[in-house]
C-alpha positions in Angstrom: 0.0 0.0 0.0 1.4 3.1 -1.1 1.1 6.7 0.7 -1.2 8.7 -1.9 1.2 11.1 -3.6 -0.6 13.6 -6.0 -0.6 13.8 -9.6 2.1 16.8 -10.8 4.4 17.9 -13.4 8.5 16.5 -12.8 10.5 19.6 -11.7 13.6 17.9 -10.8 15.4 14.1 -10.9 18.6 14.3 -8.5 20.3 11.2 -7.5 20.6 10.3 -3.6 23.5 10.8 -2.2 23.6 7.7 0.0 22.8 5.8 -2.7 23.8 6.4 -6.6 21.5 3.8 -7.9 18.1 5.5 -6.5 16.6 8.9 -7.7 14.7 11.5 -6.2 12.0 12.9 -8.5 10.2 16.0 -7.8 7.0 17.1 -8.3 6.2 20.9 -8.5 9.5 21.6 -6.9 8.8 19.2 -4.4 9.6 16.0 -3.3 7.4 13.5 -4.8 9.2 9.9 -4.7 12.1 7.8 -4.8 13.0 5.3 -7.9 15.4 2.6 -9.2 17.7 4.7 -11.7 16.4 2.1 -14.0 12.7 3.5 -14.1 13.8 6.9 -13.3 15.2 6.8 -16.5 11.9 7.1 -18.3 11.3 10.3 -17.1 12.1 13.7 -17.8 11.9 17.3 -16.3 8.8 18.9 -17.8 6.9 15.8 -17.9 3.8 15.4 -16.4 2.3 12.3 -14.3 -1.1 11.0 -13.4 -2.0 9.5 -10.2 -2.3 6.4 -12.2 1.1 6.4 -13.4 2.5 7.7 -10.3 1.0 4.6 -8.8 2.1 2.0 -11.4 5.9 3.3 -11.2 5.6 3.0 -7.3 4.7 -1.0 -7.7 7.3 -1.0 -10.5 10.3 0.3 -8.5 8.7 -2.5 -5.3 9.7 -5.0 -7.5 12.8 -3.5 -8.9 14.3 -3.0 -5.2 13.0 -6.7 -4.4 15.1 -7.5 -7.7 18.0 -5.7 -6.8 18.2 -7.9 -3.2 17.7 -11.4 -4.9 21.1 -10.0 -7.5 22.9 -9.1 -4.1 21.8 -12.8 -2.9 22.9 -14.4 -6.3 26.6 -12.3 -5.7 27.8 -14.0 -2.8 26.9 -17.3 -3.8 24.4 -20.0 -6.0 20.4 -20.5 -5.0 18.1 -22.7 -5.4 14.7 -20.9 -6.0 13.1 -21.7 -3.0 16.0 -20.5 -0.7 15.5 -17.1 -2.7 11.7 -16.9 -2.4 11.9 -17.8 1.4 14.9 -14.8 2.1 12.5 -12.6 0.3 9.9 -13.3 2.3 11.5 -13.2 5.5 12.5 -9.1 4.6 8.3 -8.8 4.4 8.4 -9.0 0.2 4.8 -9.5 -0.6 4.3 -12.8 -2.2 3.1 -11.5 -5.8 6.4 -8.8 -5.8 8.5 -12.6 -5.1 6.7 -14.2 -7.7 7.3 -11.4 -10.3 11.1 -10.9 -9.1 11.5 -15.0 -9.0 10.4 -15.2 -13.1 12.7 -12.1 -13.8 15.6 -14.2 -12.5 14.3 -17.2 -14.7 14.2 -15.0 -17.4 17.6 -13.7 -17.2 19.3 -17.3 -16.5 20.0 -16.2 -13.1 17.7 -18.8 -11.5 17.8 -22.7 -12.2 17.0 -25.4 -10.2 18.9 -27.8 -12.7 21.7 -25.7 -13.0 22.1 -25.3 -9.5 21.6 -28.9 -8.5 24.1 -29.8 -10.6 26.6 -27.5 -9.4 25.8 -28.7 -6.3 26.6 -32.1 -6.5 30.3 -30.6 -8.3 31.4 -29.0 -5.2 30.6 -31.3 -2.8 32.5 -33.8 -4.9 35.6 -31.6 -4.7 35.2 -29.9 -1.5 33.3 -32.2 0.8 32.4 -35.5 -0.7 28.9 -37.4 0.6 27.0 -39.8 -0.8 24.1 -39.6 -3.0 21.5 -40.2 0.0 23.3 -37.0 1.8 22.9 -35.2 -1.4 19.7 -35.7 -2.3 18.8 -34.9 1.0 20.3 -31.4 1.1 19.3 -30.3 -2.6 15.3 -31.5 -1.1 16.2 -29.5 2.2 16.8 -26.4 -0.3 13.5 -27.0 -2.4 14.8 -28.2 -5.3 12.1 -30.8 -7.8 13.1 -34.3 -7.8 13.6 -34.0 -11.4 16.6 -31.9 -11.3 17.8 -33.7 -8.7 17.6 -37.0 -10.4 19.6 -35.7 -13.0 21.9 -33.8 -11.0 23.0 -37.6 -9.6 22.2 -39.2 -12.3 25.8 -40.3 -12.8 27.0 -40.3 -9.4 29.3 -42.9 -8.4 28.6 -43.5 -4.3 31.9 -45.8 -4.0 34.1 -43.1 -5.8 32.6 -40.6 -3.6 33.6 -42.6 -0.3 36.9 -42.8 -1.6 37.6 -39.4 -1.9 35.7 -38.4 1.1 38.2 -41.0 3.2 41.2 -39.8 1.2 40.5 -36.1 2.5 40.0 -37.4 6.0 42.6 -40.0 6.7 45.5 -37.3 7.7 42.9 -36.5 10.9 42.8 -40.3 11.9 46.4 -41.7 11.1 48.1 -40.8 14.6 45.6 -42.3 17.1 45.0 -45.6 18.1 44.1 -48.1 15.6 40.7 -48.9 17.0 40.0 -45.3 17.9 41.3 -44.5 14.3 38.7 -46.8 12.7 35.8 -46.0 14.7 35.8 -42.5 14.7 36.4 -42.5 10.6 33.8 -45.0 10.0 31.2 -43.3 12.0 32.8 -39.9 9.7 32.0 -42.0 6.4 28.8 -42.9 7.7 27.8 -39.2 8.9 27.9 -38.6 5.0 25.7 -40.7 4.3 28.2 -43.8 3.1 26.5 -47.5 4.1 28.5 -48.9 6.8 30.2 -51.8 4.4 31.5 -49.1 2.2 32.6 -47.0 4.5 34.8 -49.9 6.5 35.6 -51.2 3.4 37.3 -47.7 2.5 38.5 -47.7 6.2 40.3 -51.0 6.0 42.3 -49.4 2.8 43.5 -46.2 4.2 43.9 -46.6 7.8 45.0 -50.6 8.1 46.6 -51.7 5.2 43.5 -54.0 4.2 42.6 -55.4 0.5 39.4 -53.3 1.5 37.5 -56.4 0.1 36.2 -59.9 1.9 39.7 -61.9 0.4 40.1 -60.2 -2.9 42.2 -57.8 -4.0 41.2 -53.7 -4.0 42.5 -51.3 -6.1 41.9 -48.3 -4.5 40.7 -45.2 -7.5 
């Protein structure tokens, strides 16, 4: 709900001094509202504006500030549309203004589910390895459809991933006990989801000196 500001001819557009990317527009040599430089940009000193169009650039520059948040959001790192939807609505967005900045974001190839999911799974793999039960898990937790995340995993190699999760862990474990050692990095394997026969198996490689295999021979990736 905007506060009624009256019809008039623009006087003056100065940009604010706290912030270069907002524009004070004057009406009748007085202060009539603020606006994205984007829409502010459509005007002109002489011109002169309804109530009506007063009113449609207000709900115009609502949505071009919620817009501007969700880029600030996208900066710092990847989103899932939900996660972006539910930020906006914690800072009191109304739902429509969400659903309006949310397409704009499709639109643009700023927002995808797919995309994301996808990425996802990449950085886990190089950063902090989990299994595909861990991962489909967190991409859910985040909102994202099953579909993407079908094909995010659709080529996900659990035993690959346990090997590279123990790999990355093994320095933490190599200078206790033996039986601490395994313990405590199985129950680590198994915290990212790995099933408790690949996760010893992987165990019995690193930290013992096993075949990592009931009798047969392991090559370890």
């Amino acid at each position: 709900m905007h506060n009624e500001i009256l019809a008039g001819t623009v006087t003056a557009l100065k940009i604010q001094k706290k912030n270069p990317n907002r524009v004070n527009v004057y009406l009748d040599d007085q202060f009539g509202l603020g606006l994205h430089k984007t829409l502010a940009s459509e005007l002109r000193v002489g011109q002169g504006l309804s109530q009506e169009e007063i009113n449609s650039f207000l709900s115009r520059d609502e949505v071009e500030k919620a817009y501007q948040r969700a880029l600030r959001y996208l900066s710092r790192r990847p989103h899932a549309e939900k996660e972006i939807r539910d930020k906006l609505s914690r800072n009191r967005i109304p739902s429509d203004v969400c659903e309006r900045v949310i397409d704009r974001l499709r639109d643009a190839s700023l927002l995808d589910d797919a995309a994301f999911a996808e990425a996802w799974v990449e950085d886990r793999g190089l950063y902090r390895p989990r299994s595909a039960k861990a991962l489909r898990h967190e991409l859910k937790q985040k909102g994202v459809h099953a579909a993407a995340i079908d094909q995010a995993l659709s080529e996900f190699d659990d035993e690959e991933a346990a090997w590279q999760a123990g790999k990355k862990a093994v320095r933490r474990y190599r200078s206790l006990p033996e039986e601490t050692a395994v313990r405590r990095m199985t129950a680590y394997l198994a915290r990212r989801g790995f099933s408790y026969r690949l996760a010893r198996k992987v165990v019995d490689v690193l930290l013992t000196g096993g075949s990592g295999s009931e009798g047969e021979s392991e090559v370890v990736p």
